[in-house]
VEXMARFI-126761 format. One record per residue: residue number from 1; residue in one letter; chain; x, y, z of N, C-alpha, C in turn. Coordinates in steps of 0.05 Angstrom, whole numbers, plus 5000, padded with zeros to 4 digits. Example, Ala and Ser with C-alpha at 12.3 -4.5 7.8 and 13.67 -1.06 7.14 Angstrom:
BEGIN
 seq type mol n_c1 n_c2 n_c3 ca_c1 ca_c2 ca_c3 c_c1 c_c2 c_c3
   1    a   A 5264 4886 5156  5246  4910  5156 5264 4934 5156
   2    s   A 5257 4955 5142  5273  4979  5143 5258 5001 5157
This chain:
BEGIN
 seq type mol n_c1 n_c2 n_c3 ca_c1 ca_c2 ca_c3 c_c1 c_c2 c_c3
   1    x   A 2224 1608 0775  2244  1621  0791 2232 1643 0808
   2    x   A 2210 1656 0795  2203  1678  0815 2182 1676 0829
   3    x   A 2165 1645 0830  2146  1644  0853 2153 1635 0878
   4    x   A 2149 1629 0900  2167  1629  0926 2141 1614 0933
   5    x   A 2117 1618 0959  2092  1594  0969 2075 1599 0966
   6    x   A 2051 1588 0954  2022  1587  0945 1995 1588 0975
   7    x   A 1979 1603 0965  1961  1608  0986 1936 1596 0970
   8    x   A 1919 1583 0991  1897  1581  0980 1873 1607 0982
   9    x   A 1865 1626 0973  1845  1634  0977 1817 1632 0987
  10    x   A 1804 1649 1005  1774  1646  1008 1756 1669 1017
  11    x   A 1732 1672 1010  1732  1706  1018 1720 1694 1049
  12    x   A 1713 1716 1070  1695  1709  1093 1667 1706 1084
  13    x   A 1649 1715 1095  1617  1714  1098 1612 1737 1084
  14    x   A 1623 1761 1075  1606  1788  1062 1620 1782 1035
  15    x   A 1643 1777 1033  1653  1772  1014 1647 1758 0986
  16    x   A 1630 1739 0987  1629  1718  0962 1622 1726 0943
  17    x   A 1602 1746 0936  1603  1766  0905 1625 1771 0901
  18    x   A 1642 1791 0920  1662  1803  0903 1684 1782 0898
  19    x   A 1689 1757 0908  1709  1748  0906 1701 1709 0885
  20    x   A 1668 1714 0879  1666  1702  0853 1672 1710 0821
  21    x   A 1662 1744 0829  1665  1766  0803 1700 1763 0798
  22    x   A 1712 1748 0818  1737  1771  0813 1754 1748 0799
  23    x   A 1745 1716 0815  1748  1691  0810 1748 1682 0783
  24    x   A 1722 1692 0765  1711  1688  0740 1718 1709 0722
  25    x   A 1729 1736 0731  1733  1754  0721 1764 1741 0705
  26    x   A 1785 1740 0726  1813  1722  0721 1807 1705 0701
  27    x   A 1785 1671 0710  1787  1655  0693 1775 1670 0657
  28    x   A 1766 1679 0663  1747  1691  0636 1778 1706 0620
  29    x   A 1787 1718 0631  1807  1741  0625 1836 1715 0606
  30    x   A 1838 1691 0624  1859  1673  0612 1883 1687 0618
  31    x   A 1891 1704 0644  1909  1718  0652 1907 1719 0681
  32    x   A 1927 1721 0699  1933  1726  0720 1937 1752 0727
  33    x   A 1926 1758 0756  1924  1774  0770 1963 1782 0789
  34    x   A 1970 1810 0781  2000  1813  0801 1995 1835 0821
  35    x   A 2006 1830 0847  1996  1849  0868 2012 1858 0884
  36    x   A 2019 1870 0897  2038  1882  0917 2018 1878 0943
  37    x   A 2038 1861 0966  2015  1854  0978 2036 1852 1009
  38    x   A 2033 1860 1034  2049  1859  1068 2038 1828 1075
  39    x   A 2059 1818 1086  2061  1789  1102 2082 1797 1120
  40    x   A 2075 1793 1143  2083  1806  1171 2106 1818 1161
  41    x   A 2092 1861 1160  2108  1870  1157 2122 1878 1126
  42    x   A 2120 1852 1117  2138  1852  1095 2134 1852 1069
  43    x   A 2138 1872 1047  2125  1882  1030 2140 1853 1007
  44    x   A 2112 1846 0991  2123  1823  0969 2108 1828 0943
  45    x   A 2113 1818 0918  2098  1818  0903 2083 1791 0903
  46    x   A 2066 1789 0891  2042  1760  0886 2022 1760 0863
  47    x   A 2027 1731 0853  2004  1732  0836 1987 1715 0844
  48    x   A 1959 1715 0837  1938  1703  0839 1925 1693 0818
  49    x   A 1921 1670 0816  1910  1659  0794 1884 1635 0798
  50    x   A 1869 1631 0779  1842  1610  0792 1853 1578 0787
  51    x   A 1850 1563 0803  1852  1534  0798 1827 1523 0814
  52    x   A 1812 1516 0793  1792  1494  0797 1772 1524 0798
  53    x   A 1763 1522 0820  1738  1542  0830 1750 1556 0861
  54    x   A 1774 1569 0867  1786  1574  0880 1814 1602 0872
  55    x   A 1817 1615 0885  1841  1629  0874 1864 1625 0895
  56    x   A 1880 1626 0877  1907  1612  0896 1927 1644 0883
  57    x   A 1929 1654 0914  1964  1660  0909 1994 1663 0913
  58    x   A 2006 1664 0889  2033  1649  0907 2058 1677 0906
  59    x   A 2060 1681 0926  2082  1697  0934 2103 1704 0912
  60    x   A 2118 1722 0904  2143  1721  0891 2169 1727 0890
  61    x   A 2189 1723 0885  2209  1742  0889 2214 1764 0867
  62    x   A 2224 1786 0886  2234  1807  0867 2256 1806 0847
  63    x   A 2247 1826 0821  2272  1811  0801 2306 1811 0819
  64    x   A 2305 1823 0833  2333  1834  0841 2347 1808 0855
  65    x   A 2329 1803 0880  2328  1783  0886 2341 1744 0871
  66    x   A 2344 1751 0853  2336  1732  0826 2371 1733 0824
  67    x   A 2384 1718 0824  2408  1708  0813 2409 1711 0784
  68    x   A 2423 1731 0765  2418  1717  0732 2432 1692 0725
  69    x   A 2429 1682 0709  2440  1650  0700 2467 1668 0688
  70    x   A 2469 1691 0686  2502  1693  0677 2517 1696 0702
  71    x   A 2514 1700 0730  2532  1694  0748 2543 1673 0766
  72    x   A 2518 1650 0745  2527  1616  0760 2545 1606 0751
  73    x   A 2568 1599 0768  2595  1591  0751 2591 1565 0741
  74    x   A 2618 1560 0739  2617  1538  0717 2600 1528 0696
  75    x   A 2586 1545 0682  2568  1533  0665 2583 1524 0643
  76    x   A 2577 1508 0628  2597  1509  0606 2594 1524 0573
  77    x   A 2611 1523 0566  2597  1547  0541 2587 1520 0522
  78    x   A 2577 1517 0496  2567  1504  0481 2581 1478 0477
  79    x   A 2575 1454 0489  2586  1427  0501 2574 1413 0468
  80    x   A 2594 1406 0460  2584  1383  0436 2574 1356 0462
  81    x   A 2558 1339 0453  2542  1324  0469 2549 1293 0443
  82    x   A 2558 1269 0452  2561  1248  0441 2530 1236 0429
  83    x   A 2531 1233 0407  2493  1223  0400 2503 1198 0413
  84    x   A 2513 1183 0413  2513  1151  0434 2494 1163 0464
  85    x   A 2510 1182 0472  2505  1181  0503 2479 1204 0503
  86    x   A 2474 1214 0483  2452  1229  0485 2427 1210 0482
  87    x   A 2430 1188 0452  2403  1167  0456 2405 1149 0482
  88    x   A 2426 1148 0498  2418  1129  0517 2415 1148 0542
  89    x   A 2416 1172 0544  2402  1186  0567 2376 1194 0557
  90    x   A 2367 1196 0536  2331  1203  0532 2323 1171 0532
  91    x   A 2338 1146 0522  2316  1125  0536 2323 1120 0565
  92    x   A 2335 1126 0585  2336  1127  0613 2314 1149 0618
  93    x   A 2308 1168 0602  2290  1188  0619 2264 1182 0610
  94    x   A 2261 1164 0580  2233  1148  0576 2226 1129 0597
  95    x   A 2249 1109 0594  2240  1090  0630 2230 1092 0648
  96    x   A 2237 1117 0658  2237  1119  0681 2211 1151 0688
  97    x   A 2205 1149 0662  2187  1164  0663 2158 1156 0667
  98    x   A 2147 1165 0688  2121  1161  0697 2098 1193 0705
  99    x   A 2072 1188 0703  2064  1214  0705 2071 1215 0733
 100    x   A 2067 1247 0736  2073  1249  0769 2050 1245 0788
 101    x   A 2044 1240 0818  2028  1238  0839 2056 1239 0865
 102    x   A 2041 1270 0864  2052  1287  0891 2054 1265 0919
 103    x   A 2026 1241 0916  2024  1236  0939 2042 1215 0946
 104    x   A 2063 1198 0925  2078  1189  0929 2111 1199 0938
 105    x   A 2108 1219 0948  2131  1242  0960 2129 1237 0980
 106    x   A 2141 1244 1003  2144  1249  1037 2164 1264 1043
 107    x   A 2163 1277 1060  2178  1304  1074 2197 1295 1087
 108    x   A 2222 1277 1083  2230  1256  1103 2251 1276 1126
 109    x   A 2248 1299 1117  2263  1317  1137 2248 1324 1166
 110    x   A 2225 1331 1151  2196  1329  1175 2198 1305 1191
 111    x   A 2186 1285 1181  2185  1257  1193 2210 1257 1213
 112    x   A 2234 1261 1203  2255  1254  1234 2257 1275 1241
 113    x   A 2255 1303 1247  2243  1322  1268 2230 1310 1286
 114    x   A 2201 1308 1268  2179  1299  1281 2181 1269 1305
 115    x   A 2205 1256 1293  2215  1232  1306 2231 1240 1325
 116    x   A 2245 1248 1325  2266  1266  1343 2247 1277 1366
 117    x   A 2231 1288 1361  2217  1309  1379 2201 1289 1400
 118    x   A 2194 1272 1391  2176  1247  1407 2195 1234 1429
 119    x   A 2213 1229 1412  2244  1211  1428 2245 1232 1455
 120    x   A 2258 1264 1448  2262  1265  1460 2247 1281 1488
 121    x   A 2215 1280 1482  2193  1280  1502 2184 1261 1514
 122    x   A 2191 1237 1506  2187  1206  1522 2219 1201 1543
 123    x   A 2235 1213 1538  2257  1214  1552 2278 1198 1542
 124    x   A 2273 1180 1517  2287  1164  1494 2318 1194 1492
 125    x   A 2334 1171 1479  2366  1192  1471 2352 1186 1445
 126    x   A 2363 1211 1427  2359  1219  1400 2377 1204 1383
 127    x   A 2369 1189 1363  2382  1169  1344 2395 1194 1320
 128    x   A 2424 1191 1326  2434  1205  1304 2452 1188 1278
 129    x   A 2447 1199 1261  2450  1187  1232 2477 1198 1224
 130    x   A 2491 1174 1215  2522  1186  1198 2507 1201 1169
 131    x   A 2535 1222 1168  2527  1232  1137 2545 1216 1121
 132    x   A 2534 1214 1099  2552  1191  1084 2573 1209 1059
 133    x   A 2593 1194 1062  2622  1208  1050 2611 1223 1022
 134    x   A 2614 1245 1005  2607  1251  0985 2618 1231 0964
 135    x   A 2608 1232 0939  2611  1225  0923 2628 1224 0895
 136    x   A 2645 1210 0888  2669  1225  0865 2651 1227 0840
 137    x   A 2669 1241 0829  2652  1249  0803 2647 1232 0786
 138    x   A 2627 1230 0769  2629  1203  0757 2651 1210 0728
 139    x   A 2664 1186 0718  2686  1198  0703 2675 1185 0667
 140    x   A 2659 1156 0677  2659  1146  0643 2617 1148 0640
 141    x   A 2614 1178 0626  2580  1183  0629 2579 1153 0621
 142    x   A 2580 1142 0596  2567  1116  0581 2560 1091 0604
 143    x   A 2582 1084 0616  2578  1066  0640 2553 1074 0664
 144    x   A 2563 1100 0671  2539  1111  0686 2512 1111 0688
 145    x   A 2511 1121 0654  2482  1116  0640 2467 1085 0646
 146    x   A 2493 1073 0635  2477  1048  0631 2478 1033 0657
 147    x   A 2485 1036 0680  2486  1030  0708 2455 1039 0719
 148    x   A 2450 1064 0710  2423  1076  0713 2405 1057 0702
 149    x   A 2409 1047 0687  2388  1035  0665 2382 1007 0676
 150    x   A 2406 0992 0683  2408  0973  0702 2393 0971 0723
 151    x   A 2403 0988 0743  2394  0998  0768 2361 0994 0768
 152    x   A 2354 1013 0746  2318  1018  0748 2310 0989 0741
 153    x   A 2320 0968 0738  2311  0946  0722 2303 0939 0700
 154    x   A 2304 0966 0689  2290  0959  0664 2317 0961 0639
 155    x   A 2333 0970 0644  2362  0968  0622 2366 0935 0619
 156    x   A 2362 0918 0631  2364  0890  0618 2343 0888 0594
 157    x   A 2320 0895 0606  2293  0896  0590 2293 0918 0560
 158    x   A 2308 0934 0570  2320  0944  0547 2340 0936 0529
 159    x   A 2352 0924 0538  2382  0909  0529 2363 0889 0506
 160    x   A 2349 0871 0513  2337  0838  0513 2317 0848 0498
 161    x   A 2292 0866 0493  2279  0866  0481 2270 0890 0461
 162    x   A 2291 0905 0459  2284  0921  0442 2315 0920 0426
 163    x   A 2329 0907 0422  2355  0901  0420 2359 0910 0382
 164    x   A 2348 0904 0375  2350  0917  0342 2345 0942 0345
 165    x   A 2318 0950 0351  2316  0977  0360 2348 1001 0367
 166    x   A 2346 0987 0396  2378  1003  0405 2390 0996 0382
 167    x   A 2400 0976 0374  2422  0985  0348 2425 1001 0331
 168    x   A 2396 1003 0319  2383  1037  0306 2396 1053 0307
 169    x   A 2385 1057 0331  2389  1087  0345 2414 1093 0345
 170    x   A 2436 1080 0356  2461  1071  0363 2471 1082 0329
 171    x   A 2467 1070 0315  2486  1068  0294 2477 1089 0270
């Protein structure tokens, strides 16, 4: 909650002693570095920390700044949770669980800017996109779940081959 954007670090040309001592000093220490630090103008706090052979640091917000989790409405106070629909949302989140790779992401907000901006320097009219109606709430979780489960392909495969298993769990 209180880091905000990451910098990569590098020192210039006079720099590289002090900013290997300071590199190795951190990693050695097993603690991060906090700093009060101006970005045009603007006074922020930041920490710095080493990744790989490099120090990275990332901007923060101030506690004030910081919404507490007691002024977000609707939370609900202590929800009894159905064990049915609780074992079938941790095997939806086993499924569909894969390690992460960032590089399978894309910025798709960038990309039609960036599309937009071409269109409309070639002298093309700008392709605009309906927003699509929101969505009702979902009313029966169990169906939902298992629509999810569906959906990913693999809830048949769960259905069909682990089928004693689920009953287990289930029962």
């Amino acid at each position: 909650v209180y880091f905000d954007k990451a910098y990569y670090l590098s020192p210039d040309m006079a720099g590289s002693n002090a900013y290997n001592l300071l590199l190795e000093a951190i990693r050695a220490s097993g603690k991060i570095a906090i700093a009060k630090i101006t970005i045009r103008s603007t006074s922020r706090l930041a920490a710095v920390r080493v990744i790989g052979n490099c120090l990275c640091m990332e901007t923060m917000h101030f506690p004030d700044e910081i919404r507490p989790i007691s002024n977000v409405p609707n939370l609900p106070d202590h929800v009894i949770v159905e064990k049915k629909e609780l074992q079938i949302a941790q095997m939806l989140i086993d499924q569909l669980s894969e390690p992460f790779d960032p590089s399978q992401y894309q910025d798709d907000y960038r990309a039609a800017v960036t599309k937009a901006i071409e269109q409309k320097l070639s002298g093309q009219s700008i392709d605009v996109v309906d927003v699509p109606e929101p969505r009702s709430n979902v009313l029966d979780l169990m169906a939902a779940l298992q629509a999810s489960l569906d959906q990913s392909g693999k809830g048949e495969q769960a259905k069909k081959g682990k089928k004693k298993k689920a009953k287990e769990i289930v029962s």
